[in-house]
C-alpha positions as CSV (number, residue, x, y, z in Angstrom):
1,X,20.9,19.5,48.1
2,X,22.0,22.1,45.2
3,X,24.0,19.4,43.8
4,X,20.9,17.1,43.6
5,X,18.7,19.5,42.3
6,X,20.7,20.4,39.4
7,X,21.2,16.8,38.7
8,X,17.4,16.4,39.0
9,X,16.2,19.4,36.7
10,X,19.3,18.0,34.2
11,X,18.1,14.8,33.9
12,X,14.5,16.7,33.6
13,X,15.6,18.8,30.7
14,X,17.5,15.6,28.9
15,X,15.1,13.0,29.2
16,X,12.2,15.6,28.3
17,X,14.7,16.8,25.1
18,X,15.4,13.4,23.9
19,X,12.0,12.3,23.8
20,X,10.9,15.3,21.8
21,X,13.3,14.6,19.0
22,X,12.9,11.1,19.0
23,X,9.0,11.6,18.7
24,X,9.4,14.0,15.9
25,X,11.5,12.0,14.5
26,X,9.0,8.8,14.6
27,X,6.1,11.0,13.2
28,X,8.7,12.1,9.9
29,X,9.0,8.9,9.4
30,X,5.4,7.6,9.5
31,X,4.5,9.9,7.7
32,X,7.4,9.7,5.0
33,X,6.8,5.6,5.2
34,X,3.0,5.8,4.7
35,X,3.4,8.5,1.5
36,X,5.5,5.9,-0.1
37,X,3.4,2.7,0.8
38,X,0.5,4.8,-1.1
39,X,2.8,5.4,-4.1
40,X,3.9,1.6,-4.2
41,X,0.7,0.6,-4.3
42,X,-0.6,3.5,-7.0
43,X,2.3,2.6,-8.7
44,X,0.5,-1.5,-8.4
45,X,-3.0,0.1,-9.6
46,X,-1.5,1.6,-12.5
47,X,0.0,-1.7,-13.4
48,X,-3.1,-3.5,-13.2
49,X,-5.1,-0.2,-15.7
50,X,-1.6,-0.7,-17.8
51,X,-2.5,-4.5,-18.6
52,X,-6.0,-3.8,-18.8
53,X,-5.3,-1.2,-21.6
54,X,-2.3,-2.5,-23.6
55,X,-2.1,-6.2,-22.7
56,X,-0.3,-8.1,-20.0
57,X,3.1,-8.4,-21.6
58,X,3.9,-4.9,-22.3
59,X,2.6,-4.0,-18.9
60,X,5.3,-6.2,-17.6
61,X,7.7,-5.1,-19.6
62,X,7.3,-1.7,-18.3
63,X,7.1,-2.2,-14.5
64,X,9.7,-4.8,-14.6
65,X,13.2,-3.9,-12.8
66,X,16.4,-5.2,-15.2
67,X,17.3,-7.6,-12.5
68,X,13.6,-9.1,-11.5
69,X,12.5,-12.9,-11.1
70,X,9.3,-14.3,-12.3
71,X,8.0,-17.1,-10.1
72,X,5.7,-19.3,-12.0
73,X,3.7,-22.6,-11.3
74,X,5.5,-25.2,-12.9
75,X,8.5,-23.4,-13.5
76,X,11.8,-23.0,-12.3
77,X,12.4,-19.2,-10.9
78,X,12.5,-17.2,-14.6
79,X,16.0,-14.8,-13.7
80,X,17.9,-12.5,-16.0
81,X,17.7,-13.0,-19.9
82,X,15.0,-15.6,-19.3
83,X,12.7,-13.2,-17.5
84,X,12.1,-11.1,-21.3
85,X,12.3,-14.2,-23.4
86,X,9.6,-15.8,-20.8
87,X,7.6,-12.0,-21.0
88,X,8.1,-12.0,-24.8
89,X,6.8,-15.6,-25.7
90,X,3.3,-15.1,-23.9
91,X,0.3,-14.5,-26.0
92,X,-1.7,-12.1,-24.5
93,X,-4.4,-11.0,-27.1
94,X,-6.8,-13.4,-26.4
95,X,-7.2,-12.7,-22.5
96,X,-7.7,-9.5,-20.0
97,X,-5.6,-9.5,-16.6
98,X,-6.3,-7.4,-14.0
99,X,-5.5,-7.4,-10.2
100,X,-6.2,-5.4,-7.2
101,X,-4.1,-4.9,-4.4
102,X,-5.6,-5.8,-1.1
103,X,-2.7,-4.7,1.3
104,X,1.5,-4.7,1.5
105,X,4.0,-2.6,3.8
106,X,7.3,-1.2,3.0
107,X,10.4,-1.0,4.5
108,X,11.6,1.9,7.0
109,X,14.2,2.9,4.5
110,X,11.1,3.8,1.9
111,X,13.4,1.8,-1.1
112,X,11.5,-1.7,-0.9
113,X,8.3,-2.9,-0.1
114,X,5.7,-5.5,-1.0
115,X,1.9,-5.3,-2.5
116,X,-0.5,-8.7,-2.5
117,X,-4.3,-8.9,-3.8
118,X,-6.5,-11.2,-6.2
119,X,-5.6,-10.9,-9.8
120,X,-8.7,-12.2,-13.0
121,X,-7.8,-13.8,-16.3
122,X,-10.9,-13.1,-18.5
123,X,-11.2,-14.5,-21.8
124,X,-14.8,-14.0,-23.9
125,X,-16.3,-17.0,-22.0
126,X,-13.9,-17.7,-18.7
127,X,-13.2,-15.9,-15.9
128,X,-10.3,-17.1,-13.8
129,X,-9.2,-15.7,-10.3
130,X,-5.6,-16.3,-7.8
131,X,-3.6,-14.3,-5.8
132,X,-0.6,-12.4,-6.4
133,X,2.7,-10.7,-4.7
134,X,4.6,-8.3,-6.0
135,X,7.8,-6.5,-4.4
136,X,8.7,-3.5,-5.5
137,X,12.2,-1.4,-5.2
138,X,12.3,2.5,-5.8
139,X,14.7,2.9,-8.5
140,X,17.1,5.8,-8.9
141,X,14.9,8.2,-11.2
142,X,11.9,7.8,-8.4
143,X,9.8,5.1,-10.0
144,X,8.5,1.7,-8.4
145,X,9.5,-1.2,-10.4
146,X,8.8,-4.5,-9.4
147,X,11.7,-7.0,-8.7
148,X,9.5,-10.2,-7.9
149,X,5.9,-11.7,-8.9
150,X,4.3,-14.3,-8.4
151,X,0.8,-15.8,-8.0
152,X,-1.2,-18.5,-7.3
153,X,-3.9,-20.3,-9.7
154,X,-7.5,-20.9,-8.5
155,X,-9.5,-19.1,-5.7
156,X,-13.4,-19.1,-5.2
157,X,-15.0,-16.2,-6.6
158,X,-17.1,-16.2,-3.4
159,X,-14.2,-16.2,-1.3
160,X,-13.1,-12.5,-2.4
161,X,-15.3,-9.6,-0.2
């Protein structure tokens, strides 16, 4: 009866032990996971205000990661030298672009994640909508660059809430 007992209150004290840590643990982790879904997508809305400001193409060129693909309508996936030379040839003086994340997760290692939302084109008489998707890697020096975008032409401005 001793010998059960102490087995008992052992496997009491364990179980209760383990499950303490692991819950800890768990929280940590949320916690740490949703502080850097919030920067990701920060780091999206300050993409969006950079285009805004100082045109799409320098916007790009400064959230860009050095090994990122463009995927494009009508294009083949735009990958290493072609992704500057693709950035670099756009004219982007006679047009705004702006987007807005609606939602995106991120990994449990807190290094890689995704945003997606509705992006506008607006020239002086044309306003154009689509959809986006961005993923995003945390590079070594702490900042969110993006490694893939794409989007999608043509969605009903009455569609978006």
């Amino acid at each position: 009866m001793k010998k059960l007992s102490f087995v008992a209150v052992l496997l009491v004290f364990l179980v209760s032990c383990r499950w303490e840590f692991n819950k800890t643990d768990k929280t940590e982790n949320m916690v740490a996971a949703e502080q850097q879904l919030q920067e990701m997508v920060d780091t999206d809305k300050a993409f969006s205000a950079a285009s805004e400001k100082s045109g799409m193409k320098k916007a790009f060129l400064e959230y860009i990661a050095d090994d990122a693909v463009l995927l494009r309508p009508g294009f083949l996936p735009i990958v290493e030298g072609d992704v500057i030379k693709f950035l670099n040839a756009q004219e982007d003086t006679s047009f705004t672009m702006t987007w807005e994340p609606k939602g995106g997760d991120i990994a449990s290692s807190g290094d890689m994640g995704y945003t997606y939302g509705v992006y506008k084109v607006a020239t002086a008489d044309t306003t154009l909508m689509g959809t986006y998707l961005n993923v995003w890697r945390k590079q070594d020096d702490g900042k969110w660059k993006f490694v893939i975008d794409t989007g999608n032409p043509g969605i009903d401005k009455e569609g978006i809430e």
